[in-house]
N, CA, C and O atoms as a MOPAC input file, in Angstrom:
PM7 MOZYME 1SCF
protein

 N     51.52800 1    52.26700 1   -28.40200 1
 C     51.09400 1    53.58500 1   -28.79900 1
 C     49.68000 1    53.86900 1   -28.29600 1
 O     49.20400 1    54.94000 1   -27.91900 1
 N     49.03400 1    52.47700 1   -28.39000 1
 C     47.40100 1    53.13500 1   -27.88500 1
 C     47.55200 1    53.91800 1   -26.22000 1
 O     46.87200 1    54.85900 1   -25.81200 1
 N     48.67200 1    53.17500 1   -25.45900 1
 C     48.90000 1    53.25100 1   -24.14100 1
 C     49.20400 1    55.08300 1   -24.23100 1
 O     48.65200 1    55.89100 1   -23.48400 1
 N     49.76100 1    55.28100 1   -24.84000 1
 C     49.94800 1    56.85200 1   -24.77800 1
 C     49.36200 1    57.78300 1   -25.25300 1
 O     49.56400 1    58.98400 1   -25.07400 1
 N     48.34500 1    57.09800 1   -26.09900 1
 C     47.65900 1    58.13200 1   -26.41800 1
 C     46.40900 1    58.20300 1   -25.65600 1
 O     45.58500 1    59.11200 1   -25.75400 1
 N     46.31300 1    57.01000 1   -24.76500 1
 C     44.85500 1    57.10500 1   -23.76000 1
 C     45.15500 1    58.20500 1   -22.35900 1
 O     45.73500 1    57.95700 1   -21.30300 1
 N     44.80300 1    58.90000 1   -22.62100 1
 C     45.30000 1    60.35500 1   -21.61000 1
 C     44.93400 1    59.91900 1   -20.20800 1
 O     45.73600 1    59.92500 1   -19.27400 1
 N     43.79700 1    59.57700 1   -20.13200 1
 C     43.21700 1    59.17300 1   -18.68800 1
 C     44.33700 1    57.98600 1   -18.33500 1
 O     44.56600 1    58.33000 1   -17.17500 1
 N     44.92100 1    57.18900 1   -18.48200 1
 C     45.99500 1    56.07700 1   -18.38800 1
 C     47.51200 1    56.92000 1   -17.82600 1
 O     48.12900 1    56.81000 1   -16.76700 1
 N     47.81100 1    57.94800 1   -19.28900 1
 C     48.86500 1    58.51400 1   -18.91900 1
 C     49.10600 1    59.28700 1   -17.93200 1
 O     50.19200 1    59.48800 1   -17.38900 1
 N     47.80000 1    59.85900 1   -17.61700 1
 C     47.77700 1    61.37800 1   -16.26200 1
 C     47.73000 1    60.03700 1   -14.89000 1
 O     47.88400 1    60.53600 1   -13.77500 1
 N     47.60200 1    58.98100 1   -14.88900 1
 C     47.54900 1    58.05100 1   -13.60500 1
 C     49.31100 1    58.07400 1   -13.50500 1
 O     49.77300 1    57.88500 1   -12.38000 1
 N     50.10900 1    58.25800 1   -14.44300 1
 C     51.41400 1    57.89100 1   -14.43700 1
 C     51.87600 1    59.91300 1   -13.88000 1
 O     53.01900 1    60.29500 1   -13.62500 1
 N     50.93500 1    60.57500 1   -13.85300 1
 C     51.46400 1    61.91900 1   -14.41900 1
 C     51.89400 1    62.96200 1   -15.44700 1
 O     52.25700 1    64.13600 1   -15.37900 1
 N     51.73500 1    62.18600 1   -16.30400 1
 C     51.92800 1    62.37900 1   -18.12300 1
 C     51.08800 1    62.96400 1   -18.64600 1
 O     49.90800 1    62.64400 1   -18.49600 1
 N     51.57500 1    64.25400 1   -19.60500 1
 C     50.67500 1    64.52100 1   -20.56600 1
 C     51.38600 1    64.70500 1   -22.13400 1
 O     52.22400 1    65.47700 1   -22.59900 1
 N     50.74100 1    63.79100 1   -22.56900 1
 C     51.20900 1    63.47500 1   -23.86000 1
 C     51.41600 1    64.44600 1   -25.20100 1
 O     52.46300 1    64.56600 1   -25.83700 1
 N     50.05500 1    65.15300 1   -25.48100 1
 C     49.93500 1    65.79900 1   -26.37900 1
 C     50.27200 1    67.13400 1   -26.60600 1
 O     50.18200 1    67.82300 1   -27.62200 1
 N     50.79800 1    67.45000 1   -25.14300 1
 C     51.88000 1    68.60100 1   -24.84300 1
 C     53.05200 1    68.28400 1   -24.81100 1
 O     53.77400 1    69.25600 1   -24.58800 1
 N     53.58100 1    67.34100 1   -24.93700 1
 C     54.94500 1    66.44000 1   -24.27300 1
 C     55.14900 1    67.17900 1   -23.52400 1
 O     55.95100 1    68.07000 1   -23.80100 1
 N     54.50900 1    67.14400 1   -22.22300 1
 C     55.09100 1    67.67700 1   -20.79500 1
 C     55.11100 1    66.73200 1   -19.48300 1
 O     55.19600 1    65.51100 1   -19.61300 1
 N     55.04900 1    67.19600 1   -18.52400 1
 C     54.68800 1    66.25600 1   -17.48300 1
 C     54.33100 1    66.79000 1   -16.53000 1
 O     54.81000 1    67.92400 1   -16.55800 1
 N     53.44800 1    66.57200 1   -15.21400 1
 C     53.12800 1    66.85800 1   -14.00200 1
 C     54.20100 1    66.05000 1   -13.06200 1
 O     54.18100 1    64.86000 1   -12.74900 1
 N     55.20500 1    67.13900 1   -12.68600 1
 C     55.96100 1    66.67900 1   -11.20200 1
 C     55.32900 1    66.17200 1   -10.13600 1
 O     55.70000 1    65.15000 1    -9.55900 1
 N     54.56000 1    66.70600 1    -9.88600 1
 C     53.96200 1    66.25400 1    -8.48600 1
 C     53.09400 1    64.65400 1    -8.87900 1
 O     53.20300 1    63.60400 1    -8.24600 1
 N     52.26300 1    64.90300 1   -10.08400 1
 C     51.63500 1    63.87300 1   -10.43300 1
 C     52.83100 1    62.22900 1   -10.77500 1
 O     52.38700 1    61.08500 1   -10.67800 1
 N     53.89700 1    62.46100 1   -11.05100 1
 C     54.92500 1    61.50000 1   -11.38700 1
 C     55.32600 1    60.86100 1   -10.05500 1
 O     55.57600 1    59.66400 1    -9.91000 1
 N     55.36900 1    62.08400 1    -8.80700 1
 C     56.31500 1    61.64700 1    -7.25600 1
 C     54.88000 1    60.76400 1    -6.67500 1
 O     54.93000 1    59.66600 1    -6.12000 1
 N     53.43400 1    61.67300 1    -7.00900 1
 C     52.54000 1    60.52100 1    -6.51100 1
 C     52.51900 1    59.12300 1    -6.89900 1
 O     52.58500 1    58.27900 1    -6.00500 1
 N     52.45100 1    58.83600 1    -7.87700 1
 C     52.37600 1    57.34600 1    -8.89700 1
 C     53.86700 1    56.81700 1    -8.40500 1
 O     54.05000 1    55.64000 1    -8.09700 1
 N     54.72600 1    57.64200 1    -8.37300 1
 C     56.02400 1    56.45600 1    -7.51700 1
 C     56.00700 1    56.54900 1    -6.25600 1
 O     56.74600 1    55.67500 1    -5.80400 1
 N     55.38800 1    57.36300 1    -5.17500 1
 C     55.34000 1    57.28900 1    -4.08200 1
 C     54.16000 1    56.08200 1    -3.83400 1
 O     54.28800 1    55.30400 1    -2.88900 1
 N     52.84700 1    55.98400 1    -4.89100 1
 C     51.85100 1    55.05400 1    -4.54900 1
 C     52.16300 1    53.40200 1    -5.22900 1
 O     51.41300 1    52.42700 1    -5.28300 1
 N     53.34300 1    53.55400 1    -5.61600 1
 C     53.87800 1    52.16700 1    -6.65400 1
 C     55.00600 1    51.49200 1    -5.30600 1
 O     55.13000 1    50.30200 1    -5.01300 1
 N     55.60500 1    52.48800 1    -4.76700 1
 C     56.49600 1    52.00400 1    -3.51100 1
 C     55.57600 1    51.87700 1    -2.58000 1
 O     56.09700 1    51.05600 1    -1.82500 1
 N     54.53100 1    52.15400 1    -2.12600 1
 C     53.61200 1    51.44200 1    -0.97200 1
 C     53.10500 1    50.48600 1    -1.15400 1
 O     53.04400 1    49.62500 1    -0.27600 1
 N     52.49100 1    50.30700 1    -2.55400 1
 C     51.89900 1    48.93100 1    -3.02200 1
 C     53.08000 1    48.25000 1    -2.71400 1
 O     53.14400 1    47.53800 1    -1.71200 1
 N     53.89000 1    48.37800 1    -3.37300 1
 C     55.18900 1    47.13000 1    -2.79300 1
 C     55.43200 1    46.97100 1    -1.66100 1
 O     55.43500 1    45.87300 1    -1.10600 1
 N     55.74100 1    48.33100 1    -0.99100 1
 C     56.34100 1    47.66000 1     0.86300 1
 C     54.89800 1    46.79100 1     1.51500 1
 O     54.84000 1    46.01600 1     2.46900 1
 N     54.05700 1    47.16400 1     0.79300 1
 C     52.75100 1    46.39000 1     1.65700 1
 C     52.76700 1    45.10600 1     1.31400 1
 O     52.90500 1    44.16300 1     2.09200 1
 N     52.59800 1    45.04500 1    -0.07000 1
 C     52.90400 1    43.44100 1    -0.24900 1
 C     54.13000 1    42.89500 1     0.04000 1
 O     53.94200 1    41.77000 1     0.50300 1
 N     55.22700 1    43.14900 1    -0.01300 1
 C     56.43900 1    42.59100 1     0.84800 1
 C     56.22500 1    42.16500 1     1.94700 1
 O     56.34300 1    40.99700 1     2.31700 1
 N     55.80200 1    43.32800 1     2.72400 1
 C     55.32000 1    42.72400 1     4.21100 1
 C     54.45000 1    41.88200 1     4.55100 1
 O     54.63300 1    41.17300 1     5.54100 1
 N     53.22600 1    41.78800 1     3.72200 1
 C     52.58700 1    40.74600 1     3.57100 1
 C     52.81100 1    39.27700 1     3.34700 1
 O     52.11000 1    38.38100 1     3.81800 1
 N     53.75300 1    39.14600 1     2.65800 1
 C     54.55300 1    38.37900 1     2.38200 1
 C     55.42900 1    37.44500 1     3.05700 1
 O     55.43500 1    36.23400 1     3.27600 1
 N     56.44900 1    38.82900 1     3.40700 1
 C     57.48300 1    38.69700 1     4.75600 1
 C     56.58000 1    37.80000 1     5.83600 1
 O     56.82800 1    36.60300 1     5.98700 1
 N     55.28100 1    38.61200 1     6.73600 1
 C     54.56800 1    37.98100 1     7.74200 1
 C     54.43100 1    36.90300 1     7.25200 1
 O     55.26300 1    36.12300 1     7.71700 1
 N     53.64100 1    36.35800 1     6.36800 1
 C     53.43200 1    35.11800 1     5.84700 1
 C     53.90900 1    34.27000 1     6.44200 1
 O     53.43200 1    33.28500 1     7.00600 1
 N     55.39600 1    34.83200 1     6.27200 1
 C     56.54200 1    33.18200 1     6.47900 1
 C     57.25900 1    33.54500 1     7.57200 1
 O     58.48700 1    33.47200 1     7.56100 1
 N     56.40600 1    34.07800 1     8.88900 1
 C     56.89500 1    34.00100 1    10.10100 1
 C     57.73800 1    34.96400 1    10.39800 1
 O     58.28200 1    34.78100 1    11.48700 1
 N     58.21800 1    36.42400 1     9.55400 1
 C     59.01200 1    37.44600 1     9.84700 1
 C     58.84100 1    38.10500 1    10.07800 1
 O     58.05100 1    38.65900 1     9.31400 1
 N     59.30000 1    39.04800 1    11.45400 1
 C     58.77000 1    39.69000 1    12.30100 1
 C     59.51000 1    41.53100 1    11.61200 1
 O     60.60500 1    42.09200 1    11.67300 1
 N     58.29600 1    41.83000 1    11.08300 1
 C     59.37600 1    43.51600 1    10.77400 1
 C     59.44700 1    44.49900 1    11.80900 1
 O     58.59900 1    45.04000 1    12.51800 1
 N     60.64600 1    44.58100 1    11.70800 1
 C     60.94000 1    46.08700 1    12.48200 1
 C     60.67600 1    46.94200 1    11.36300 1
 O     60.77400 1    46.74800 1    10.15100 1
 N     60.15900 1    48.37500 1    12.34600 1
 C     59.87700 1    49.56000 1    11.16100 1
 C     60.65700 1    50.97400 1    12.26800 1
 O     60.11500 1    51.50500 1    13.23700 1
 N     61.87600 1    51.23800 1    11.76600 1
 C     62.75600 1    52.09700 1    12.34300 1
 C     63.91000 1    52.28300 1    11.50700 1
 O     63.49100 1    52.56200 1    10.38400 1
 N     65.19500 1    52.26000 1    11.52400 1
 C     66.56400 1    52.59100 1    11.17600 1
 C     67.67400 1    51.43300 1    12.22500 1
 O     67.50200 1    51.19600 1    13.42100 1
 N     68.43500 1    51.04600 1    11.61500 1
 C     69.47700 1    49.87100 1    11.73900 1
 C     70.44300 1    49.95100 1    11.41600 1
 O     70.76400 1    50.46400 1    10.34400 1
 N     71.48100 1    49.30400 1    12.52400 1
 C     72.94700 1    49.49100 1    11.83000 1
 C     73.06700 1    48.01900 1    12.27500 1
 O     72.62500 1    47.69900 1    13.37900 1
 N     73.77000 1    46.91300 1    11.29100 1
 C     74.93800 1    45.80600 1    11.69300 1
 C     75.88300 1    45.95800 1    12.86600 1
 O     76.66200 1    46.91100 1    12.87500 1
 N     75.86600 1    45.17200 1    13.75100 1
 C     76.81700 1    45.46200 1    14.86900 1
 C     77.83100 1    44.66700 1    14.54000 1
 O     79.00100 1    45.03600 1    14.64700 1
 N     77.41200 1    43.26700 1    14.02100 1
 C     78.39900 1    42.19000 1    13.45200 1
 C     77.60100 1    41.22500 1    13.41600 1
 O     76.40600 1    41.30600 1    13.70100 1
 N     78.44200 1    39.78800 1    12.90800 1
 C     77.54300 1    38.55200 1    12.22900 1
 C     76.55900 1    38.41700 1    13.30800 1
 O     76.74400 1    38.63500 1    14.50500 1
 N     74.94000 1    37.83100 1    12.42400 1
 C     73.48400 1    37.38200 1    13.43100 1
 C     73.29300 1    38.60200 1    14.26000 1
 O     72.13400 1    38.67800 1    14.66700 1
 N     74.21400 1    39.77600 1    14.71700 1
 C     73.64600 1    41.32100 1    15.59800 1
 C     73.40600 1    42.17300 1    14.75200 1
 O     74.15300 1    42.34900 1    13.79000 1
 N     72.05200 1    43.02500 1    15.00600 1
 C     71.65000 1    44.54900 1    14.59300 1
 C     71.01900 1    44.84700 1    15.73200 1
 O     70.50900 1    44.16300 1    16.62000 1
 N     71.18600 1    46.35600 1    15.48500 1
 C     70.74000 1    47.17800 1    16.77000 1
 C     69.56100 1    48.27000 1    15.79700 1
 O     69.92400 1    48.91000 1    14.80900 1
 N     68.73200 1    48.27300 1    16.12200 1
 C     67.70700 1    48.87400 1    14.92700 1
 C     66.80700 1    49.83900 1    16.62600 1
 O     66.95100 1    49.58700 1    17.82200 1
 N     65.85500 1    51.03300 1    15.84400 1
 C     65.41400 1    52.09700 1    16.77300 1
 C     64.16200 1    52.45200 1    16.14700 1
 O     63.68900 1    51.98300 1    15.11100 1
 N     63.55900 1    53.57000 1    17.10500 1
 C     62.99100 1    54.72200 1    16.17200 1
 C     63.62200 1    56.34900 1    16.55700 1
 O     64.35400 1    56.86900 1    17.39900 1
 N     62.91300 1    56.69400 1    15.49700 1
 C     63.97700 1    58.30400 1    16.10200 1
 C     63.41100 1    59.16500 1    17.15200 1
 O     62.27900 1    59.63700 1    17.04400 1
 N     64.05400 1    59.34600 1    18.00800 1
 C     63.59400 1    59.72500 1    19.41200 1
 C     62.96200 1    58.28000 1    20.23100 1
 O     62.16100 1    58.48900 1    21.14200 1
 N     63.34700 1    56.75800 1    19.88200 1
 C     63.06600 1    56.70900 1    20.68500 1
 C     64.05600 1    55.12300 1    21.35700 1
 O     65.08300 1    55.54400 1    21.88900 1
 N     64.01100 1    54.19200 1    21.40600 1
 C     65.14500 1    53.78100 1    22.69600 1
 C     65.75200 1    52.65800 1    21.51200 1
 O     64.99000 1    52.08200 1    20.73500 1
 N     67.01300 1    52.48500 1    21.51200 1
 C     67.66300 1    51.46100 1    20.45800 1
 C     67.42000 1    49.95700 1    21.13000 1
 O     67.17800 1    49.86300 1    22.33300 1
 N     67.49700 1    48.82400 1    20.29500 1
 C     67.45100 1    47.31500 1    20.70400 1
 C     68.23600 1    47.19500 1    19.94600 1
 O     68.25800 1    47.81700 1    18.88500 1
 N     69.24600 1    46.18700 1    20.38800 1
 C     70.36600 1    44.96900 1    20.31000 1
 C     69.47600 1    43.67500 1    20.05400 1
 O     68.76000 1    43.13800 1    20.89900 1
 N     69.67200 1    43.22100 1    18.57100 1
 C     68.94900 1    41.90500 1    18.87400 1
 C     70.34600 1    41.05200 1    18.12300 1
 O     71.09300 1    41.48000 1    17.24400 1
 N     70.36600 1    39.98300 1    18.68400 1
 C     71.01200 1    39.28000 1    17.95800 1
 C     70.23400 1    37.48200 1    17.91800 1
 O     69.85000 1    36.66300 1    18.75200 1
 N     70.34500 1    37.59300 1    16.16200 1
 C     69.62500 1    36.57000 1    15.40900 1
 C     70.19900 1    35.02200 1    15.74600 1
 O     71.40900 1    34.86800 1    15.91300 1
 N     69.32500 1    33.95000 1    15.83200 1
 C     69.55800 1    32.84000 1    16.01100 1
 C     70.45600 1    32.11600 1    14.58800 1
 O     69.64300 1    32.35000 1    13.69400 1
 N     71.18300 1    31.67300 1    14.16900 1
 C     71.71700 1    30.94300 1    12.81500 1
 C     70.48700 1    30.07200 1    13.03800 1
 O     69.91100 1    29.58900 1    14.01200 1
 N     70.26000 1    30.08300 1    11.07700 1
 C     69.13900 1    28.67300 1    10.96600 1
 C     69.97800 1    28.01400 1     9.88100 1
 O     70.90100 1    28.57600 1     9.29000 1
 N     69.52400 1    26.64000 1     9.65900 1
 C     70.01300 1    25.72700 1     9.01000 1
 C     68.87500 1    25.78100 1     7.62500 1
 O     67.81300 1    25.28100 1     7.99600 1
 N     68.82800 1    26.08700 1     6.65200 1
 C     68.02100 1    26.23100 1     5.83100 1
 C     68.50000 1    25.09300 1     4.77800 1
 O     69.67200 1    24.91500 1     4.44600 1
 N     67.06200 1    24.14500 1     4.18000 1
 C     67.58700 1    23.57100 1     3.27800 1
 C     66.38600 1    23.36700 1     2.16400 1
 O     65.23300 1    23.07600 1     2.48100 1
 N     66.78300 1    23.54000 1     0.97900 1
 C     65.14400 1    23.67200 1    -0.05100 1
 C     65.14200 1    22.18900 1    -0.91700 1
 O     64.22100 1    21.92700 1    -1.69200 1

């Protein structure tokens, strides 16, 4: 309850409490800035341990192949090596 009633806390989410209303735009920012924090640290992550990201659109061609792009611009065929993974 203290969490909702601290206004400056709730308007970071887009919220306003004591109207029970909400700011749309203020809600799409805080999830648009909650999904970047994540893809950044993912990728951060991802690199970490040697994974190379593509940043485009992909389709499965079949097992170890994808063919991934950007829009407008030239498609790649890659097809993945099998690894033997063991923990």
């Amino acid at each position: 309850m203290r969490k909702l009633k601290n206004e400056h806390h709730m308007k970071s989410f887009g919220l306003q409490v004591e109207t029970a209303s909400y700011d749309r735009q203020g809600v799409a920012d805080h999830a648009q800035n909650l999904a970047t924090k994540i893809r950044n640290n993912l990728t951060i992550s991802m690199k970490s341990l040697g994974v190379d990201i593509l940043t485009g659109f992909g389709y499965v061609m079949g097992p170890q192949k994808v063919k991934y792009g950007t829009i407008g611009g030239t498609e790649t065929v890659i097809t993945v090596k099998k690894h033997n993974y063991s923990y």
